[in-house]
N, C-alpha and C positions, 0 to 999 in steps of 0.2 A: 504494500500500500504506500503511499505517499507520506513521505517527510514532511513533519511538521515545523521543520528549521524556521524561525522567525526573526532571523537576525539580517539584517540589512546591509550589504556591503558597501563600501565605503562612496561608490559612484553613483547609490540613492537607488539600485535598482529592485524589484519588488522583491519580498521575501518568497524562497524556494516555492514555500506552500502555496502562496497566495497565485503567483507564474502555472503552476502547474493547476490550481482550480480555474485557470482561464485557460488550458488547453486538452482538450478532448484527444489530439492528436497524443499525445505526452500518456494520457490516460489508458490508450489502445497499445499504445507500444510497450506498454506496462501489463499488459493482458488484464486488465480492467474494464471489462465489457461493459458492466453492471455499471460502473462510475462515467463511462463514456456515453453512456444514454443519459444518465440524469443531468450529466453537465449540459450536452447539446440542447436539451429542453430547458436548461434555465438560462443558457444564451438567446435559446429562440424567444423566448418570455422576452426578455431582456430588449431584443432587438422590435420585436412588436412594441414595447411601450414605448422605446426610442421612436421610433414610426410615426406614430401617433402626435409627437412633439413638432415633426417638418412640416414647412409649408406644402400646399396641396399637390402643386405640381412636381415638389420633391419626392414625394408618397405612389406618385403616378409612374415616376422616373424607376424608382426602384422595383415596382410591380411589373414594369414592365420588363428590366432586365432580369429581373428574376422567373418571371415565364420558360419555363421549358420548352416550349412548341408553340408553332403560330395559331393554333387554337387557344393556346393559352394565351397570347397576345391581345387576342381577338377580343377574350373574351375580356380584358382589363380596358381595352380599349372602349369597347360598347357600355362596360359599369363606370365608368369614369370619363361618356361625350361630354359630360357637363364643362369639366377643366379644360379639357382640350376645343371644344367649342368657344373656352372665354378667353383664350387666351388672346393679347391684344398684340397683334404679328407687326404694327407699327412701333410699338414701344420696344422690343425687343433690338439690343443690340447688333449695328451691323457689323460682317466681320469679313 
């Protein structure tokens, strides 16, 4: 199982424990399956409420590249004409 070292090295970077409860990957290679599922779902929690805090078309932005397939594009696109219809194509920066 995971070291509980909570001492800080000298360059401020997080302690062992805390580094290794932010990676699932670190969890797996540990042969801690059990621990790699509960982490991934309290990231996912995590990153949903993070969500929740962006502006609209941030929230659109990320749905959208997170779609697996052009059905799944589709279908974020058709729940979400409202933002994409308002957006005002004058005000945006030219580039």
């Amino acid at each position: 199982m995971f070291s509980m070292t909570a001492t800080r090295s000298k360059t401020g970077a997080l302690p062992t424990w805390c580094a290794q409860l932010l990676c699932p990957a670190q969890a797996r290679k540990e042969g801690e399956e059990d621990v790699v599922g509960k982490l991934e779902k309290v990231l996912s929690v995590a990153m949903e409420e993070k969500q929740k805090t962006l502006r609209p078309e941030i929230q659109l932005l990320n749905r959208l590249l997170g779609a697996k397939t052009g059905a799944e594009r589709t279908a974020v696109r058709h729940t979400h004409s409202c933002i994409i219809c308002s957006v005002d194509v004058l005000s945006l920066p030219k580039t």
